[in-house]
MIKE-968625 format. One line per 5 residues: their letters; for each residue x negated, y negated, z of N, C-alpha, C, O. Coordinates in Angstrom, 2 decimals. Example, Ala and Ser with C-alpha at 12.3 -4.5 7.8 and 13.67 -1.06 7.14 Angstrom:
2
AS	-13.19 5.69 7.80 -12.30 4.50 7.80 -13.20 3.30 7.80 -14.24 3.32 8.46; -12.85 2.25 7.08 -13.67 1.06 7.14 -12.90 -0.03 7.87 -13.41 -1.14 8.04
end
This chain:
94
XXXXX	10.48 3.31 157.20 11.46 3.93 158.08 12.78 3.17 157.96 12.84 2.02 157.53; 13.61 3.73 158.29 15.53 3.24 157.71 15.85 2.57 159.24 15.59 2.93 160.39; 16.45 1.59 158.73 16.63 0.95 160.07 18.09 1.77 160.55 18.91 1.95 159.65; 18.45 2.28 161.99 19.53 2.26 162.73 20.74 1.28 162.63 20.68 0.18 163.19; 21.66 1.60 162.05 22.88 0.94 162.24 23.93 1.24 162.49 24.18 2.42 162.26
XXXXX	25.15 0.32 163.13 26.34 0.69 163.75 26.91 0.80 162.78 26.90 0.08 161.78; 27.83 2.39 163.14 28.43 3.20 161.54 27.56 4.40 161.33 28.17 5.46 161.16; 26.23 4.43 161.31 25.71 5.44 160.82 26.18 6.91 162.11 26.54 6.98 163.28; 25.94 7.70 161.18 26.64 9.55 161.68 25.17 10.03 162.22 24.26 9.70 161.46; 24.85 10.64 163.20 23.66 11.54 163.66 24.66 12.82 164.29 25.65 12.78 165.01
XXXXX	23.79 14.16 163.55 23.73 15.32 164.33 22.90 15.12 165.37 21.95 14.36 165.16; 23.03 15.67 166.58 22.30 15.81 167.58 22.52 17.31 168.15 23.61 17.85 168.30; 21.46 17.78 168.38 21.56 18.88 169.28 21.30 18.99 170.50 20.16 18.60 170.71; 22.14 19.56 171.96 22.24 19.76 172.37 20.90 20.56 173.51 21.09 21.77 173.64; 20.02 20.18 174.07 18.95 20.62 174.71 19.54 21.98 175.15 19.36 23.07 174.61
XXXXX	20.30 21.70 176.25 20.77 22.86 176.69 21.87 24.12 175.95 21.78 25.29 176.30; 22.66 23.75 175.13 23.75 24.71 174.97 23.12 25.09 173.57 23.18 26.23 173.09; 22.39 23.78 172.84 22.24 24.19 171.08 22.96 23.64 169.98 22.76 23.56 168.76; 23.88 23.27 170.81 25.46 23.02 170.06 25.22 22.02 169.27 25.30 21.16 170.15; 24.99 21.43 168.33 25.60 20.47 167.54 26.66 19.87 167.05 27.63 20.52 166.66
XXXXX	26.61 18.33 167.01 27.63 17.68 167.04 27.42 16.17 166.46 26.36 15.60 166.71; 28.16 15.68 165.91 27.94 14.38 165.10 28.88 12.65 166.22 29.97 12.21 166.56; 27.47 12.38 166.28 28.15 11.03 166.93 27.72 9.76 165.87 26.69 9.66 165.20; 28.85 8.85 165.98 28.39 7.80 165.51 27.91 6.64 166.41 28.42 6.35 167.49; 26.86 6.01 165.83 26.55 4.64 166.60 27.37 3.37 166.14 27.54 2.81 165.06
XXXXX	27.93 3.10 167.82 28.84 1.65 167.84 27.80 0.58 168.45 28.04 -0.63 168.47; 26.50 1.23 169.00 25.55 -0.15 169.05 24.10 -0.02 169.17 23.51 0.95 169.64; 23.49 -1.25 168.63 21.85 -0.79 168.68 21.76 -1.70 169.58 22.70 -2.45 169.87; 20.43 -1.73 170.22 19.80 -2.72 171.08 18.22 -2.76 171.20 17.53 -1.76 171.42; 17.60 -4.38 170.98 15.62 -4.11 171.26 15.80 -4.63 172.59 16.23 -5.78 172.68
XXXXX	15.60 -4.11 173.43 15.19 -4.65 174.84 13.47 -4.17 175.51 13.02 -3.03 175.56; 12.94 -5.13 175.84 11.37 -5.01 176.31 11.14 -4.26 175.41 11.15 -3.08 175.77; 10.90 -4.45 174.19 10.28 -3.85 173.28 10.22 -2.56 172.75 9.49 -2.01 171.93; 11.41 -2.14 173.59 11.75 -0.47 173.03 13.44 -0.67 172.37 14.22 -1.60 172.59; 13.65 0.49 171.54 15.29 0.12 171.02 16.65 1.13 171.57 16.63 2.28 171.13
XXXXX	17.34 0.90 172.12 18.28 1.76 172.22 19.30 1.84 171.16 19.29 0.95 170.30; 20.40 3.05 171.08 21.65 3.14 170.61 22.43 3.67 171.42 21.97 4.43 172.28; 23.96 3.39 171.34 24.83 3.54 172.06 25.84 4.33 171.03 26.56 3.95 170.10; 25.62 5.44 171.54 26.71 6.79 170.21 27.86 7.21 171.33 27.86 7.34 172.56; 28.89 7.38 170.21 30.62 8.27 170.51 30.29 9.33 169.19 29.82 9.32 168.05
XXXXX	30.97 10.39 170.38 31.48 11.40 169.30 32.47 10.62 168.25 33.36 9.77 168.33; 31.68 11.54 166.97 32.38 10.83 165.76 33.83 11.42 165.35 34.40 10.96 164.36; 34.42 12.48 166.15 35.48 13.34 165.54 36.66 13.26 166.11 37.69 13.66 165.58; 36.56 12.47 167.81 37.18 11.87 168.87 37.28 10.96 169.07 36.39 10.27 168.57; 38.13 10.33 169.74 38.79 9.19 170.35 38.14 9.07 171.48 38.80 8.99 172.51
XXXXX	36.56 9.03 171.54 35.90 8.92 173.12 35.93 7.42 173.62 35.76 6.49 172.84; 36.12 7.27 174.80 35.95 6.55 175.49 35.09 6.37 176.71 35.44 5.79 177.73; 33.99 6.89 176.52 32.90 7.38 177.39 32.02 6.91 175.77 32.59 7.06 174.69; 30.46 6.29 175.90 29.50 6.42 175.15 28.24 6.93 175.72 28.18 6.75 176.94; 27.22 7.53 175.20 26.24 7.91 175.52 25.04 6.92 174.84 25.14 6.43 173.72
XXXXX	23.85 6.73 175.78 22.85 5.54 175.28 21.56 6.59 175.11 21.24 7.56 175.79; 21.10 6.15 174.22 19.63 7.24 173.52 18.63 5.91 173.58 19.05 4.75 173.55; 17.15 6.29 173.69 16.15 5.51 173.54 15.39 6.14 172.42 15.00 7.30 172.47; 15.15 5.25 171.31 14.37 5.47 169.91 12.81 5.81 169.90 11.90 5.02 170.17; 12.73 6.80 169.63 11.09 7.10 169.87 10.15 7.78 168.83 10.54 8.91 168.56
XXXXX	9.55 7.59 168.48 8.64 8.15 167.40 7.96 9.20 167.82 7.17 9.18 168.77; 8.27 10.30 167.02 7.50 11.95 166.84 6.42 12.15 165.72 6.73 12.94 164.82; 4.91 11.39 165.65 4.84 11.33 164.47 5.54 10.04 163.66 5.87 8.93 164.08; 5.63 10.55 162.48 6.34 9.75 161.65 7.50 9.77 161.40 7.92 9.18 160.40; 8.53 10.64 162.47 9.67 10.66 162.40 10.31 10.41 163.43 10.10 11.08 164.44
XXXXX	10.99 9.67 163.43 12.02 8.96 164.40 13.37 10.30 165.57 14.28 11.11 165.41; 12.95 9.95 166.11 13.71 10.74 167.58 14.50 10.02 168.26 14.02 8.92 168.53; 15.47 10.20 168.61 16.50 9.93 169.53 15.98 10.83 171.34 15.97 12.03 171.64; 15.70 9.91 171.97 15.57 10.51 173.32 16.13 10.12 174.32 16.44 8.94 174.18; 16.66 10.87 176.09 17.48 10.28 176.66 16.64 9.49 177.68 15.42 9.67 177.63
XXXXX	17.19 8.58 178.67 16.50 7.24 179.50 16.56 8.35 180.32 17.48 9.16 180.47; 15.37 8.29 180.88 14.80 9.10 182.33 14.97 8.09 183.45 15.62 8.39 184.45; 14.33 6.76 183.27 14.12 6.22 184.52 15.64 5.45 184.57 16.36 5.16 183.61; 15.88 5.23 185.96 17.03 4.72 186.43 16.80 3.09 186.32 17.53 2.25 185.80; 16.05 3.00 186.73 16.00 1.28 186.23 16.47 0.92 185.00 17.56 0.43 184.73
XXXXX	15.14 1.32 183.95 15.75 1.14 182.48 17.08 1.83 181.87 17.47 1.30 180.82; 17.82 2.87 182.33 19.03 3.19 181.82 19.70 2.24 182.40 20.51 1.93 181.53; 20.02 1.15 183.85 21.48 0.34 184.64 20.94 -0.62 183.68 21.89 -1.03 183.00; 19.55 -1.31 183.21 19.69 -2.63 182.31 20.36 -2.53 181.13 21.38 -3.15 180.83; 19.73 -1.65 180.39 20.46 -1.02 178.79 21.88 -0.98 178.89 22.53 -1.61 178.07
XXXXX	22.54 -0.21 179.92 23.93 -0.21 180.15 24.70 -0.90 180.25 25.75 -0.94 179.61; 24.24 -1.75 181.23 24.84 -3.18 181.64 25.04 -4.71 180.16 25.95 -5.50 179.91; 23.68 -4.48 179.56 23.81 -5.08 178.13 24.62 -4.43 176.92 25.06 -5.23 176.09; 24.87 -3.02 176.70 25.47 -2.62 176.54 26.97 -2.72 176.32 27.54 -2.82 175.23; 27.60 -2.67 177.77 29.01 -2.76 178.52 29.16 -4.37 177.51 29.77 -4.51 176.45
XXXXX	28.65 -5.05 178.02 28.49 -6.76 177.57 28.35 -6.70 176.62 29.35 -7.38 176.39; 27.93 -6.47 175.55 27.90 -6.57 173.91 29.23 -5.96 173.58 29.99 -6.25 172.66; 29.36 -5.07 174.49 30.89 -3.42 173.48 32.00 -4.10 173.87 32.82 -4.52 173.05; 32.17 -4.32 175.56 33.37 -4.44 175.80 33.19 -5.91 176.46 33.46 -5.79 177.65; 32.84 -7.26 176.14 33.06 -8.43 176.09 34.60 -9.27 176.06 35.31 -9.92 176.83
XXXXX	34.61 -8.82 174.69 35.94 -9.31 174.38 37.28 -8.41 175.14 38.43 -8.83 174.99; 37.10 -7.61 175.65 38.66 -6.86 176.13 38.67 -8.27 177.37 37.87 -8.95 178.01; 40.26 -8.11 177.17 40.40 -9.03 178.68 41.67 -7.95 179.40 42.79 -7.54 179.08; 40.75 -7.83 180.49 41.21 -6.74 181.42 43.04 -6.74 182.06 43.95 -5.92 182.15; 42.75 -8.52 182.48 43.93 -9.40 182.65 45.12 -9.61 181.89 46.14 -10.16 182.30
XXXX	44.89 -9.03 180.52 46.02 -9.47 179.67 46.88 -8.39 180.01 46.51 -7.22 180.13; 48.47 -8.98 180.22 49.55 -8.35 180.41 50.18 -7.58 179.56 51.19 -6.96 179.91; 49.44 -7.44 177.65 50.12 -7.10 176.54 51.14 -7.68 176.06 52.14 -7.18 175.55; 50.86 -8.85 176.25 52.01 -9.56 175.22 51.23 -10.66 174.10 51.90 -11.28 173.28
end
């Protein structure tokens, strides 16, 4: 199986509408033994990301979304902290 990396393009479809659309992943993560990714639309300037949990269908790898509320605020929160670390909120732009 191909490992997940930041850069790589996924179509995803849309449960509800159908729609397809290509996001790229800006981050992976193994936490308690399961893996997340953290995808932006790849065609936009998003500033919003969406977090998927990696799951096996068979022998093929699935992207699925965090149901429980616990495990989506930890993922997030490590997340936020890995992506946006370095911004300093404080700087005046100079």
């Amino acid at each position: 199986m191909d490992e997940i990396l930041v850069g790589d393009i996924y179509t995803l479809t849309d449960d509800e509408s159908g729609e397809e659309k290509d996001y790229e992943v800006i981050g992976v993560a193994d936490i308690d033994d399961n893996s997340y990714v953290a995808l932006v639309l790849a065609e936009e300037d998003a500033e919003e990301y969406m977090i998927l949990k990696v799951d096996m269908d068979g022998d093929e790898r699935i992207l699925v979304t965090v149901d429980d509320d616990d495990e989506w605020e930890k993922v997030a929160e490590y997340f936020d902290n890995e992506l946006f670390s370095d911004i300093d909120y404080d700087e005046d732009g100079e």
